[in-house]
Backbone as CSV, one residue per row, in Angstrom:
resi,resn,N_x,N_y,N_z,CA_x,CA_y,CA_z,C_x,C_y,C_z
1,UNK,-89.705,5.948,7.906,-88.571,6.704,8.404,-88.838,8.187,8.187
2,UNK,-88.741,8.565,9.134,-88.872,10.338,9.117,-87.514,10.983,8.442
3,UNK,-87.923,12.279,8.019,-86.449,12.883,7.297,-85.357,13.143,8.492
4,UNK,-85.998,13.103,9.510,-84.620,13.387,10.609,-83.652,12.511,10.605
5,UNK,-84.309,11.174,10.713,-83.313,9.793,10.472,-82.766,9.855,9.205
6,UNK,-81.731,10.700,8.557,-81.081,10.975,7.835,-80.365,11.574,7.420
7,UNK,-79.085,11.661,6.458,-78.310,12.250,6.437,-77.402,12.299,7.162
8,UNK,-76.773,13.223,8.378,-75.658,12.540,9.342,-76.537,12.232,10.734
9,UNK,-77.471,12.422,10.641,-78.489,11.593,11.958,-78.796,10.418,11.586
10,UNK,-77.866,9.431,11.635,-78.366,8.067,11.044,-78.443,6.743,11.840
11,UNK,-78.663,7.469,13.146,-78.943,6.330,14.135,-80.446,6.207,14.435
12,UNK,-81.141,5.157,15.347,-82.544,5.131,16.005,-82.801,5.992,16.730
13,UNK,-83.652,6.695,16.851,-84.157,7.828,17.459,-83.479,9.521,17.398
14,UNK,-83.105,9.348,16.152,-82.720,10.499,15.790,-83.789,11.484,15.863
15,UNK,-84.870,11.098,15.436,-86.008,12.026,15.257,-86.769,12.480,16.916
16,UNK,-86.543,11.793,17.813,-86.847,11.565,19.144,-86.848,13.234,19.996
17,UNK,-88.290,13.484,20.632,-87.890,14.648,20.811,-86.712,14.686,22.244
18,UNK,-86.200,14.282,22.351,-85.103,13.791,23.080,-83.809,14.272,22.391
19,UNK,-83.712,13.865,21.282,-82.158,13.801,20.770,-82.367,15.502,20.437
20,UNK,-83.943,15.652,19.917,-84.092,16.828,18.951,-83.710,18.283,20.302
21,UNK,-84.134,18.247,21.190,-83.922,19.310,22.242,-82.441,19.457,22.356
22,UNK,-81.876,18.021,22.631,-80.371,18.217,23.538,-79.452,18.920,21.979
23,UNK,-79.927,18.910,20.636,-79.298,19.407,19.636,-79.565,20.945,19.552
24,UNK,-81.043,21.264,20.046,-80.882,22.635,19.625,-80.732,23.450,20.953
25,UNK,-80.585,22.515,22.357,-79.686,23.390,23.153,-78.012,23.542,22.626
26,UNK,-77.634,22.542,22.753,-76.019,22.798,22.453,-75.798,23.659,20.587
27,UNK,-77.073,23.944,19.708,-77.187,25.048,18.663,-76.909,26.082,19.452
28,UNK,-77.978,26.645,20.191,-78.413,27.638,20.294,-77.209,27.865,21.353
29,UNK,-77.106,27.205,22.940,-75.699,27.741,23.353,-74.663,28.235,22.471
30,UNK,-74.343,27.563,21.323,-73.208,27.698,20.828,-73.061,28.974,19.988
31,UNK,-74.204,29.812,19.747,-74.995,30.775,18.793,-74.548,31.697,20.186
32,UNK,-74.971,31.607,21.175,-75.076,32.694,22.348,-73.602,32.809,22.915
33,UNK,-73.053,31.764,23.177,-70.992,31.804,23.631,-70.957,33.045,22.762
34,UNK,-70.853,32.790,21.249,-70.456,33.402,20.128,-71.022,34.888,20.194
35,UNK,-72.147,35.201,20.215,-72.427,36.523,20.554,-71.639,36.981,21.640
36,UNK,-72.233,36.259,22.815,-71.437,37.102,24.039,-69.962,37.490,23.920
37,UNK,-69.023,36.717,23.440,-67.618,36.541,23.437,-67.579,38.043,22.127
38,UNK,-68.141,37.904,21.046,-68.054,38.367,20.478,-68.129,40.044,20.615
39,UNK,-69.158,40.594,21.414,-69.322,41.527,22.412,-68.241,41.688,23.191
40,UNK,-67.542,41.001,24.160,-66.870,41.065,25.007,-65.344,41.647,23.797
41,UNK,-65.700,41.376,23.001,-64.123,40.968,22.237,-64.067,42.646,22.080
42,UNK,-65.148,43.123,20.833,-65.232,44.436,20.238,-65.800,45.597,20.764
43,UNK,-66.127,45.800,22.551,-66.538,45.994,23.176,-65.632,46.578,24.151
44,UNK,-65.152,45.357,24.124,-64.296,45.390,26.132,-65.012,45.743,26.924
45,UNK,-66.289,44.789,27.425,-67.175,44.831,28.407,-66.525,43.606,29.446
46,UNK,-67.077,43.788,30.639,-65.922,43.298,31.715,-67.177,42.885,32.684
């Protein structure tokens, strides 16, 4: 068992570079919303 299969990844193919991409797109989107919005907020860019 690889360390990926663990902890709250505790299903089969957790480690899969499959599961591993679709996690650090919806990371990294969620990293970039947050900037942008964040900009937009203290900014007032339009």
């Amino acid at each position: 068992m690889s360390d990926l299969n663990r902890g709250i990844m505790k299903f089969k193919g957790a480690d899969s570079p499959v599961a591993i991409a679709i996690s650090a797109v919806l990371v990294l989107g969620a990293i970039a919303f947050l900037i942008v919005w964040a900009l937009q907020t203290a900014y007032s860019i339009s």
